[in-house]
N, C-alpha and C positions, 0 to 999 in steps of 0.2 A: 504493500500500500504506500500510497505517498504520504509523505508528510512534511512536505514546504510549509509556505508559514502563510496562513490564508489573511489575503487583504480581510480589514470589514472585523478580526477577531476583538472581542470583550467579555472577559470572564467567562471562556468557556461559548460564548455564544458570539454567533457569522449571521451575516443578512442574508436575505433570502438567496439574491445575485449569486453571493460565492458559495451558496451552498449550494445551488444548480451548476457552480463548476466544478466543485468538489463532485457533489452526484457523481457526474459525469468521467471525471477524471480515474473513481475509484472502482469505478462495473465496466473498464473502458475492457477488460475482459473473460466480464461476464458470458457466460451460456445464455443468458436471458437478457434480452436487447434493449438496453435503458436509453430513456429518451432525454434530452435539455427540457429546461423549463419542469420539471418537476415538482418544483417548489412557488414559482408564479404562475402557471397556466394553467386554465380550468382543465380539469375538476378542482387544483388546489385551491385553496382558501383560507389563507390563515386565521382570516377573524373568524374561525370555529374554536381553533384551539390548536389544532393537530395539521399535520400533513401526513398522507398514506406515503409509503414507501415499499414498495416490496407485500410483504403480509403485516406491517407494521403500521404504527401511529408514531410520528415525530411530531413531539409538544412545540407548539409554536407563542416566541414569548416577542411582547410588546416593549421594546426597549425607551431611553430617553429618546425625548424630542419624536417619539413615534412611529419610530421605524420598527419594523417586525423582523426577528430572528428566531435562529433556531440553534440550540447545542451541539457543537460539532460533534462530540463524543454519540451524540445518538445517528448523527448522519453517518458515520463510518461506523457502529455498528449494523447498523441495518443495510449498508454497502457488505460489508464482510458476511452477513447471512444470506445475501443474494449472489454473492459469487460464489457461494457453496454450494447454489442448486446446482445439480443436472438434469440439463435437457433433452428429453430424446423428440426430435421435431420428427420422428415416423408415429412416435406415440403420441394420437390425437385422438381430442375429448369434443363431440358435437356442442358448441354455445347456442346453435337457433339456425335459425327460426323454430318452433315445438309448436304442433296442434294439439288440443287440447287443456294447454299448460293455464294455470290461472294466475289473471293479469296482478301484477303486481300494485299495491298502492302507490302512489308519487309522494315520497315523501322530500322535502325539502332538505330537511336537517340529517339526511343518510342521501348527500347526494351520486355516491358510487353508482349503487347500482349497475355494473360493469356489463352483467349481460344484456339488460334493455340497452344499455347504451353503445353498445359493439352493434347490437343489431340493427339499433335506430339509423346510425351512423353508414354503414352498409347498405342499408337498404335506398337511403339518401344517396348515397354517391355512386350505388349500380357494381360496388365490389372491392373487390381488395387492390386493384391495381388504381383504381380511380382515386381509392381515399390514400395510396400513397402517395399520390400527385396534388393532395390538397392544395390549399394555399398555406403560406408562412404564416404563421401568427394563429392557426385556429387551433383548437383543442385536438391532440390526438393522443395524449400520452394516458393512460390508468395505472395511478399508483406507483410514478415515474419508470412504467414498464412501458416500452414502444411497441403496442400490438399490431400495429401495423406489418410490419418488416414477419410477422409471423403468421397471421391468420391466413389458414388455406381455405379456397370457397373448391364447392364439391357439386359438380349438377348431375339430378337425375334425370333421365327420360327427356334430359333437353331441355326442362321447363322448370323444375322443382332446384332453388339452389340451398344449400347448406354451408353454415361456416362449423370448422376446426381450427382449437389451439393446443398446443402440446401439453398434457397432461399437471407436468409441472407449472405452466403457466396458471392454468386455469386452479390451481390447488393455491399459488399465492395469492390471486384475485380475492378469491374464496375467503381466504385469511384476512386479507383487507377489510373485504365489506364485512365481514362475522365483529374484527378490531372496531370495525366503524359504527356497528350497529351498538356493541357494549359500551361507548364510549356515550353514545346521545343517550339509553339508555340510564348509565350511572347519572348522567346531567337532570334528565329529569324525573330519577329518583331524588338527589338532594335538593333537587326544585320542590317537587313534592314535601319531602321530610319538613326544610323551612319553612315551605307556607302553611304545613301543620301547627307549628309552632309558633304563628304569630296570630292576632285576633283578627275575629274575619268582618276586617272594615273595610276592605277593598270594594269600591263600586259591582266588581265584574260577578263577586260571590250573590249566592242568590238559593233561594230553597225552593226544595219539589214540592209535589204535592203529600211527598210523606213527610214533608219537615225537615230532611236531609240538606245537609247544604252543599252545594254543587260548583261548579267554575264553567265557564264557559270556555271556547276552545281554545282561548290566548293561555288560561292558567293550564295548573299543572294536571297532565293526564292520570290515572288510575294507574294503579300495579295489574301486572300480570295475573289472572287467575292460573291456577293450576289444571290441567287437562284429565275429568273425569270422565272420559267414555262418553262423551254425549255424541260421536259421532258413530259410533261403533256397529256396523251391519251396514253403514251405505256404502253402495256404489259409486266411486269415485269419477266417472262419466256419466253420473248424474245429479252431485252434489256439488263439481268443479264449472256447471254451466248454471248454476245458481247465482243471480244477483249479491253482489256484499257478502259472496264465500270469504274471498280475501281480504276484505278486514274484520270480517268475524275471525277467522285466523290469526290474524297478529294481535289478535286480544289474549290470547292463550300463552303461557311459558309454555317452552321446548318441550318433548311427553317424554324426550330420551335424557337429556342432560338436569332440565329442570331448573335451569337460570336464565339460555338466552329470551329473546324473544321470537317466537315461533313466524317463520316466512313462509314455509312452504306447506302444502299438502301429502304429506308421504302415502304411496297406496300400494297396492298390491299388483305386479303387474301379472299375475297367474289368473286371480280372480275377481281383479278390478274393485276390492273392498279395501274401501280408505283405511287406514291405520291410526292416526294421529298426527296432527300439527306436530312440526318440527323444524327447530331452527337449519339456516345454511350449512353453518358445521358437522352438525348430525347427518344433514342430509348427504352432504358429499362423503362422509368418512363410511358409510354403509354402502354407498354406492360401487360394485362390480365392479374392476379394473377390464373394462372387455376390451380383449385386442379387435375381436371379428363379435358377431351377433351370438356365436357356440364358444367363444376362446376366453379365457381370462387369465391374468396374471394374478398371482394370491401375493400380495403384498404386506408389508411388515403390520401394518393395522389392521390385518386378522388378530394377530394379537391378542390385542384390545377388544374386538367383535365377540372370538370363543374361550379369551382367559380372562383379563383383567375385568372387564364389564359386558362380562357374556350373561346373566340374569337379567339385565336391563335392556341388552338386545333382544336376546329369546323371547323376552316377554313382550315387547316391542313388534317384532316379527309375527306372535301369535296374537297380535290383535285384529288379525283378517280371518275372519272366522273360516274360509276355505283351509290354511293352513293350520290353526289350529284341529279342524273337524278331523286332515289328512296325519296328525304332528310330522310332519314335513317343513322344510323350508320351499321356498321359490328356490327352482333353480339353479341359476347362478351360483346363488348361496349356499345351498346343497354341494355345489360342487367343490364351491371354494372351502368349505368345511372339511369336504371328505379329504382335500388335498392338504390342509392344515392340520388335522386334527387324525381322521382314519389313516392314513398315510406318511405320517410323520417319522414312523422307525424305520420307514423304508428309504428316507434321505439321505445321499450320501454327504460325508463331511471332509473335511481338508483341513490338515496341520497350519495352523495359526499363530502370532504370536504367545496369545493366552491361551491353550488348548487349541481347540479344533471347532471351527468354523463350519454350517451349512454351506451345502454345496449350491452354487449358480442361483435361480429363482422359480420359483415354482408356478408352472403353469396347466391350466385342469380346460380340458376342450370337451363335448360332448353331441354325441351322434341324436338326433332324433330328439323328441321334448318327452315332458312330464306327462302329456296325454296318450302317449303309445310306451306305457312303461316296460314291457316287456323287449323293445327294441332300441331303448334308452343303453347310450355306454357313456363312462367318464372316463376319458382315458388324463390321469397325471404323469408329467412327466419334468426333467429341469433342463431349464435352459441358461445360456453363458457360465456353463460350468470353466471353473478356470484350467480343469485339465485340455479343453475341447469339445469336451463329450454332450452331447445333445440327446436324453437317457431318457426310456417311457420307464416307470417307476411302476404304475401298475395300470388295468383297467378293468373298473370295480360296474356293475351294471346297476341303474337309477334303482331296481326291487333290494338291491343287497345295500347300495346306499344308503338307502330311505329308513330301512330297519336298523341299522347303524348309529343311525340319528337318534333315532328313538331310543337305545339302550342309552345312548352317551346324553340322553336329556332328561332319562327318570334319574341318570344319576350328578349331571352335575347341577340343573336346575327343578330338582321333586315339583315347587307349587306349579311351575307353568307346566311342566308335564301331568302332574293330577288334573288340570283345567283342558287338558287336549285329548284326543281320539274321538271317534265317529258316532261315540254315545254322547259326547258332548258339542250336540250343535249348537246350543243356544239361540233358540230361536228362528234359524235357518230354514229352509224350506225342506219336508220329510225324505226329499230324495239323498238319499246316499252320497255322500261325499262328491257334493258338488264339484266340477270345474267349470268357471264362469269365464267368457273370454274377454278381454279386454278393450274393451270400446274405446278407451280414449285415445288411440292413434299413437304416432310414436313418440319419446320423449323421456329419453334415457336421464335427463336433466333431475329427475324426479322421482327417480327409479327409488 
């Protein structure tokens, strides 16, 4: 890293200027393509408080005479976390366009929102080659990352287009807006707290007709309620074309982590039954690594999925009544499990510094779906093994998976497995272990 002596320095703290040449100077070789102007062009804005960076929030402070900086020490740590991603620009994550997806609210004060804005911006300019040709001076950078120089557009059928960004990109986006949402969040939690605690002589306060006293939409908004199953048995292509889904949504905290603020819809895509509101974070960290529509990569936050906070996923997962009637997972998940968890002694390892290391990365592809189980295969196998070797490890068939599951979940999660099998519909309709197909079109964003 460099470390010349930045014009503009004061206790620790640079103006905005050199900290957009700093930016620039310290990602100059980065995997992930950072843009100038990071720090003054929109989306930036200091008078929030913060500037994104990477997956991060740089505090942005109002110096003498008015001028706005920021702590160098935080700009070069969030440079040095962003030059330690890697990118694999073959490994791409669909951002949009998505049918059936539910619109997001406009909020002001989280003005990221990266996806609506990647695609609003595309769609205005006709594509990726046009919006690299912008003009000087207009917005293109998110989170001082240059999406431009990366997003790939993909046409179907000649008509239908899609954009892609590389995995990693889209995961520090992700980090950004989750950074950005907890930050307004805490704001108008202690907004809230103080206006509890002062008398309520403010003009705006005013009472219902139970005597309750209320604010209007300038004061401070409500806390999150907690997500009790009020949505529990709908169909998700047909609760997601409902007027004021999505901010009855973000009324709700997270149903998996239980802090953020819930953005999205999570459903089921086997039998299109909603699950529960869930924040951005929850929702990408659950989400499939798919190379192809059958292939996935099982990646290190399995983990977290089948060890560290596997009762809160499981239980999570079995709030679609299809898979809890089947105790099975979706697909995917199924697979990436057996390749995590059923499959694990079968991995081979490599002398390491400390002991010995897993070999290469684990990847689980499968023949045919959940609806023709008998011709369902998972085959696991690793791949970038560092001997060469490109090794099938085993192939387990979806009936022998599936029972698998079911042993390894009366015993590591008993209550969700005493709440599951085909005695326990709850309320479902009397036919036998429904499969419902999924109506809502495609939209892996959501998965």
């Amino acid at each position: 890293m460099s470390e010349h002596v930045i014009p503009g320095r004061t206790d620790g703290l640079i103006t905005l200027g050199a900290a957009d040449a700093l930016w620039v100077d310290l990602t100059a070789d980065s995997a992930v393509p950072t843009a100038s102007g990071a720090f003054t062009r929109s989306p930036a804005h200091a008078r929030v408080g913060y500037v994104l960076l990477g997956g991060h929030a740089v505090a942005t402070v109002r110096a003498s005479g008015g001028q706005w900086s920021v702590p160098e020490v935080e700009v070069r740590r969030a440079a040095a976390e962003l030059n330690a991603v890697g990118m694999d620009r073959q490994d791409l994550v669909r951002i949009g366009p998505f049918r059936g997806a539910p619109r997001q609210e406009c909020n002001e004060e989280t003005p990221l929102r990266w996806r609506r804005r990647i695609t609003r911006e595309l769609q205005e300019l006709g594509g990726p080659e046009r919006a690299a040709r912008r003009k000087v001076g207009r917005p293109y950078h998110l989170a001082g990352i240059d999406w431009r120089q990366i997003v790939v557009e993909q046409t179907r059928d000649g008509t239908q287009r899609t954009w892609w960004l590389p995995r990693a990109v889209v995961k520090l986006l992700d980090a950004a807006e989750h950074s950005e949402t907890q930050r307004v969040q805490a704001a108008r939690t202690r907004q809230a707290s103080a206006a509890a605690t002062e008398p309520p002589s403010h003009p705006r306060q005013a009472r219902d007709a139970h005597g309750r006293r209320t604010t209007s939409p300038e004061g401070p908004t409500t806390s999150l309620r907690p997500y009790n199953g009020e949505l529990e048995g709908q169909l998700y292509s047909v609760l997601s074309r409902k007027p004021g889904t999505s901010r009855r949504v973000a009324g709700w905290a997270c149903a998996v982590c239980r802090t953020a603020p819930a953005t999205v819809l999570d459903h089921c895509h086997e039998h299109s039954y909603v699950r529960a509101p869930v924040c951005q974070s929850c929702n990408t960290q659950e989400r499939p690594d798919h190379l192809y529509s059958n292939d996935i990569r099982v990646a290190n936050r399995y983990t977290r999925l089948f060890h560290t906070d596997a009762d809160d996923w499981l239980l999570h997962w079995h709030r679609c009544p299809g898979c809890r009637a089947r105790t099975t997972l979706p697909l995917p998940h199924l697979a990436a499990w057996t390749a995590h968890i059923a499959c694990r002694s079968l991995r081979p390892t490599h002398r390491a510094p400390r002991g010995r290391k897993p070999c290469g990365v684990l990847r689980v592809s499968w023949t045919g779906s959940q609806n023709a189980p008998r011709s369902c295969l998972l085959t696991v196998a690793v791949d970038f093994c560092p001997s060469g070797e490109h090794r099938v490890l085993a192939q387990v068939p979806y009936r022998e998976a599936a029972e698998q599951f079911r042993v390894w979940l009366a015993e590591t999660a008993p209550a969700v497995a005493a709440a599951a099998g085909p005695d326990r519909l709850d309320g479902l309709p009397a036919q036998f272990r429904p499969v419902i197909a999924d109506t809502s079109g495609e939209g892996l964003a959501l998965f």
